[in-house]
C-alpha positions, 0 to 999 in steps of 0.5 A: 500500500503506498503512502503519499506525502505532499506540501502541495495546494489542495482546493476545498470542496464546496461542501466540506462541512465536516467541521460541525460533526468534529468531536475532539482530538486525541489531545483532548480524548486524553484529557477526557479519559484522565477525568473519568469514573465510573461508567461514564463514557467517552465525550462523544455524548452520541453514547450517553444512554439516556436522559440529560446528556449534559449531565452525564458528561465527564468533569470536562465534557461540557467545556470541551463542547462549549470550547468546541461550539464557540470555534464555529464561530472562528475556526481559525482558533479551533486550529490554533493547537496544532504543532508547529512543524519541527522540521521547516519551523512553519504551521502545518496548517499553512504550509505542510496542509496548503490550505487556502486562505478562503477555508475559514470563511468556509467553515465560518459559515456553519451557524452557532445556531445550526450547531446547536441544533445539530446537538438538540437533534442528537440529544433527542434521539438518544433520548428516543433509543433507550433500549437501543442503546441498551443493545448497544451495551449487550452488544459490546460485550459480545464483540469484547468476547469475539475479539478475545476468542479471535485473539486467544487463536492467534496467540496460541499459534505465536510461535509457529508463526515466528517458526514458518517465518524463520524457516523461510526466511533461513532455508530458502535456495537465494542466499543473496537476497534476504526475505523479511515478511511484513504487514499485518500477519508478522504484527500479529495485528487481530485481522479482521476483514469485511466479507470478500476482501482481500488479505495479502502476505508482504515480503521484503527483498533485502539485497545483502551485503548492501548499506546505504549511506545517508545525511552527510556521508554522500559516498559510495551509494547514498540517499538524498531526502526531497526537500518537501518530502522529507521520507522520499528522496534519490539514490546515486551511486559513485563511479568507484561503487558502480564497479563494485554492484556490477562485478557482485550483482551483474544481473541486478546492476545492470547498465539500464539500471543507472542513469548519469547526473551531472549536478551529482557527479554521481549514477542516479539508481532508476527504481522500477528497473531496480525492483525488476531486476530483484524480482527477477533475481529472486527466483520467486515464483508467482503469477502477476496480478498485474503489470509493475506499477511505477508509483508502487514499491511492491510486485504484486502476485498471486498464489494458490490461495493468497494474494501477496507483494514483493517489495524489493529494498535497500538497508539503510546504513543508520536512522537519518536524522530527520527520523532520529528524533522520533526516539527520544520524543514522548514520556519516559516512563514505563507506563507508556508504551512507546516510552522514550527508553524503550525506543532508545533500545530499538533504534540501534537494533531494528534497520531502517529500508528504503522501497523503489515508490516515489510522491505521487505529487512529485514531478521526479516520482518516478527517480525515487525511493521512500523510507520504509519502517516495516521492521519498526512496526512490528515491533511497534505491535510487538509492544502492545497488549492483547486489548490494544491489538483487538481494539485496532483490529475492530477498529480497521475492520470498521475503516475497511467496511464503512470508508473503503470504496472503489468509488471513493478513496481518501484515506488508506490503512496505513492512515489508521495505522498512523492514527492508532500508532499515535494513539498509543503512543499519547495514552497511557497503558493504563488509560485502555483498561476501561475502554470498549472497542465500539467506543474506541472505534469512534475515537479513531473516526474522531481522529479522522474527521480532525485529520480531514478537517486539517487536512494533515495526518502527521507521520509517525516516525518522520518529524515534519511529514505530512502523509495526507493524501491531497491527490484525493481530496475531491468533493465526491471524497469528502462527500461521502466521508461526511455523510457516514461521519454524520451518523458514525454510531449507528453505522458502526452498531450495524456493522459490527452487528453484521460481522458477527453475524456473518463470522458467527454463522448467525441467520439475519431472521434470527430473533436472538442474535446475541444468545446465538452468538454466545453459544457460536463464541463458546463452541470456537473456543472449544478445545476441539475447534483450537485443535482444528486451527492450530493443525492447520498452521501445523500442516502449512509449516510441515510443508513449508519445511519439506519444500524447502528441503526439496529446493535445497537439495537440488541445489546442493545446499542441503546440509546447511538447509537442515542445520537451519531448520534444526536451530529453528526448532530447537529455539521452540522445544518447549512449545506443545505445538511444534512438537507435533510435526517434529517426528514427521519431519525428521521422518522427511530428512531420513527419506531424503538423506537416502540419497546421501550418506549420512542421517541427521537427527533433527533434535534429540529424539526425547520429543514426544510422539504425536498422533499415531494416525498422522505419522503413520500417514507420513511414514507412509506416504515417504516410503510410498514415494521411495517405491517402497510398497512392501513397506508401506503396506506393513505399516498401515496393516500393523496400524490400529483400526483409525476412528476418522478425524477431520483437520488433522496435521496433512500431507502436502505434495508440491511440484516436486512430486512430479517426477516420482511418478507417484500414481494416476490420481496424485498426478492427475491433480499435480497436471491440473494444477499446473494447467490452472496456476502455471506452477502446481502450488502445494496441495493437502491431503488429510491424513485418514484419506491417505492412508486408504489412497495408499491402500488402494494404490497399493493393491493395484501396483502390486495385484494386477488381478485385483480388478477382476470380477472376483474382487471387485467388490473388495475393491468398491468397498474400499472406494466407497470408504474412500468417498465417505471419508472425503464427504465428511472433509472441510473445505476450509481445513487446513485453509480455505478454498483451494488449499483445503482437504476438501479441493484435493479430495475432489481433484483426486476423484477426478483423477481415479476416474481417469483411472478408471478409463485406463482400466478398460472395462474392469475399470469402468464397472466401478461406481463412484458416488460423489459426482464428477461435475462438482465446480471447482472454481466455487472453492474460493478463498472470498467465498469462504473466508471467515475472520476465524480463517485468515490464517 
């Protein structure tokens, strides 16, 4: 998602009236939370239950408002609190916001008397809603369990999260470009997304080896900030440190990727050329969305299940000056979050990038990069509670269901994420204790109503920058941004009514959508359900793992991928759930170190055994894939009859399994995928259904006799088995849509059809009950996608 930054001259709309509806910055928000008791709620009196709102105001509610009312008047005063911009020493409200001078007569033109009808109005329909706003309250406190419930989930699978991230990031085949994941999944924000939109994964592409100088130090590759946007500036190269680039990194440093500039005396670094070029050199496979964007840092792609970004960048060698500030700014104390020494611990650990984007309004866009703080945000979110978290999450869940238009589009995600960054950092952690996530919901749409108001959204960590998006700002924009800030409450209520609705399972005919809701919230937090989730975390990290085993010992890097893979682990032996899928890897190592000499032990042998239905499925499948039938049939004979269990830790094939030849169903699927995607993505097969696709298989490569007419009815049986156990599979385990148990199950069908029809008329007698017309495009990830799925 690309950040804007501009000092340009912005025209108001005609109707920006914005201002009548402004409730109360952070600054004052503060204020407010510090006199608090009791249960009073939040200055915004559109969530006073019942009665005299003035009256249930806190201590300093009704000056707020009276100070508020009288600005209407002058709103040049209600403007007077803005800070003065460190970095140029002017007003952001003249300067960095480019308000024209006739703005004030604009708002001036809202009425005292206007205003304070606006406020009787208000005042009226509280008073009408009584048992609404009683709703309201049974409500919150279902959304406050909702987020628990959602928050307990990612919590539980934190660590094998931080796993898959280092696995990948250690064990994959490019060893000069780095990988670091980012974006809402590794700032293990509580996502929550509206029904059918998109959840992306970002990864950065570090070229190693490479540190950007920056400030003063103008040698060898350096970054020079823009004037008027300070987080966006140039990279040159001197001619001794070209040499350098193209000798190391010819492929990446090609001669199309410099461009010579003569007031520099130095080789100005072309960004879209440089982002191709890394994409390219990454060996990162992917079909793209769509062509490279020069005005996005990132390469779009998309994967089997998931939409995700590449963003090619350069590591700064130190934090730029005009950032270092941001370190020592704010309290001290501990009871902060974002407390100056905290920080002070942070800057000299956690690296600062520069990404290939230019300012939008920028006439040389298109020469340059913009600082990044990817890896600073997450520790950011690394800082906060369990409350903070599900508060911003419902929070940018309602942004995104109420503001996000293809029609109109103002402000961004990363706007709110700027705005919540702020909030936490100017409140104390005590200061959330009391807070509801409805109502922090509307103070967040407060910060926006004043950020639009302003015109100025101040970046986080760049002193002086103003990030608002004056390329955007139209009347059809700030027309419909008003018109959902006029009845913030109410579209609030019936959005989070809708997600818990559609999340829950809820029926909209339902008369009792809160008791509904309960019993769903008591059933996803069944041991049972966890399970389920958590091994389908397991089941991608499993293989994960074993892909890049593969990629590794094609490429001879095999010993070092392993030595990898084990320190990860041994970082997580006390976890009870990593523990599950260290067996079946280990199970992994030896079948490929049969190709070699030696047979490394993962970690010491002492770890646990996990379910035996699942190793035995992997056992199985590794040995199946040696061609070692005898054996496979010996182990799954001398198996325990198996109760099925759905959501169990799967078996993932990947291409590589092309080129064992496995069988005709499995290589069916492989081939499909192929014609669908370009590359055949991984794909999961349950356990259970494993286990019998191996018995068949099996019996037909070792019998060619099975099929005559004499055990043709041991043979349906064993198919009939098979189709139940594929009916009972989920089509959102171990990850929705066409990374579930049920796609491949289905796939597989088509592929023992195929079967079939090569059997000739033995084959042909066979009847297979689930149908052959099923659409396999309806298995999609928007279709199915649940809150409680975004893994």
């Amino acid at each position: 998602m690309t950040i804007q930054f501009s000092k340009t001259t912005s025209t108001v709309p005609n109707n920006y009236n914005i201002w009548k509806y402004y409730t109360c910055p952070i600054e004052e928000f503060r204020g407010v939370l510090e006199t608090r008791s009791g249960n009073n709620q939040y200055f915004n009196n559109l969530n006073i239950p019942s009665g005299d709102w003035r009256n249930k105001l806190p201590p300093d509610g009704e000056h707020n408002i009276k100070r508020l009312s009288e600005s209407e008047a002058n709103p040049s005063e209600a403007s007077s609190d803005l800070e003065t911009d460190s970095y140029t020493g002017k007003d952001d409200v003249d300067e960095d916001n480019g308000r024209p001078e006739n703005l004030n007569i604009e708002l001036g033109k809202i009425s005292d008397e206007r205003y304070r009808q606006d406020l009787s109005d208000q005042c009226q329909y509280l008073q009408d809603q009584e048992s609404t706003c009683l709703k309201h309250t049974d409500l919150d406190e279902v959304l406050r369990e909702y987020l628990n419930v959602l928050d307990t989930w990612q919590q539980e699978v934190y660590n094998i999260r931080i796993a898959h991230h280092k696995i990948w990031k250690y064990s994959r085949v490019s060893r000069r470009i780095k990988q670091h994941r980012a974006g809402s999944r590794v700032e293990s924000q509580t996502r929550i997304l509206p029904p059918g939109k998109d959840t992306d994964v970002d990864y950065m592409f570090e070229l190693d080896g490479i540190l950007v100088n920056c400030d003063d130090e103008c040698k060898g590759i350096y970054w020079k900030h823009c004037s008027d946007s300070p987080a966006f500036g140039t990279v040159y190269v001197d001619k001794e440190y070209r040499k350098q680039l193209e000798q190391n990194h010819s492929d990446i440093f090609t001669a199309d990727t410099f461009e010579w500039k003569q007031d520099e005396n130095a080789f100005l670094l072309l960004p879209s050329k440089f982002k191709e070029n890394i994409v390219n050199a990454s060996h990162f496979e992917f079909s793209r969305d769509k062509s490279v964007s020069i005005a996005s840092p990132s390469v779009s792609g998309k994967g089997a299940v998931n939409e995700y970004d590449t963003v090619p960048c350069l590591r700064l060698s130190k934090w730029p000056k005009l950032a270092d500030s941001w370190k020592s700014r704010g309290p001290y104390s501990e009871r902060y979050t974002f407390n100056s020494k905290w920080k002070e611990a942070l800057v000299n650990v956690v690296p600062l990038f520069l990404v290939p984007t230019g300012n939008p309004m920028s006439s040389n866009k298109q020469e340059q990069f913009r600082l990044s703080f990817s890896m600073v945000e997450i520790k950011c979110f690394d800082q906060l509670s369990a409350k903070m978290r599900t508060n911003y999450g419902i929070a940018k869940y309602a942004f995104k269901q109420l503001f996000c238009s293809e029609s109109y589009d103002l402000l961004s995600s990363y706007h709110i994420k700027t705005i919540f960054l702020w909030i936490v950092e100017e409140l104390s952690i005590n200061d959330w204790d009391h807070d509801s996530p409805i109502n922090f919901v509307r103070t967040v749409f407060s910060e926006m109503k004043s950020c639009i108001l302003k015109q100025s959204v101040r970046h986080f960590f760049v002193n002086g920058c103003n990030i608002f998006p004056f390329h955007k700002f139209t009347e059809d924009n700030i027309s419909f941004y008003n018109k959902n800030f006029e009845r913030d409450t109410e579209i609030i209520l019936q959005a989070v009514t809708d997600l818990l609705r559609s999340d829950l399972d809820i029926s909209s005919d339902s008369g009792s959508m809160l008791k509904d809701a309960n019993s769903q919230l008591r059933l996803l937090a069944s041991q049972e359900i966890m399970d389920s989730y958590i091994g389908g975390y397991l089941t991608r990290l499993l293989s994960m793992t074993t892909f890049s085993l593969f990629e590794n010992e094609l490429q001879g890097t095999l010993m070092e991928s392993i030595d990898n893979i084990r320190t990860v682990f041994s970082s997580y032996q006390a976890d009870k759930h990593l523990k599950k899928i260290v067996n079946s890897i280990n199970i992994f190592i030896v079948s490929v170190q049969t190709r070699n000499s030696t047979i490394i032990k993962l970690i010491p042998s002492n770890i646990n055994r996990f379910d035996d239905l699942i190793e035995t499925a992997h056992a199985a499948f590794e040995l199946y894939v040696m061609k070692k039938y005898k054996d496979v049939e010996s182990i799954i004979n001398s198996s325990v009859d198996y109760q099925f269990r759905p959501g169990e830790i799967g078996v993932s094939i990947t291409k590589f399994h092309k080129e064992y030849e496995l069988d005709t169903p499995i290589h069916f699927v492989i081939i499909e995928l192929e014609k669908r995607y370009g590359s055949c993505p991984r794909f999961y097969i349950d356990p259970y259904l494993m286990i019998k696709h191996l018995q068949i298989q099996i019996k037909l490569k070792e019998n060619c006799k099975f099929l005559h007419s004499e055990t043709l009815s041991t043979f349906q049986k064993h198919m009939l088995e098979m189709e139940d156990i594929i009916k009972q599979l989920s089509a959102r385990v171990p990850y929705i849509g066409k990374l579930s148990y049920k796609f491949a199950a289905v796939y597989l069908i088509h592929g023992y059809r195929k079967q079939f029809k090569e059997l000739g008329h033995v084959g042909m007698n066979i009847r297979l009950t689930i149908p052959d017309n099923i659409n396999l495009d309806s298995f999609n990830q928007r279709m199915f996608a649940k809150n409680f799925d975004l893994r």
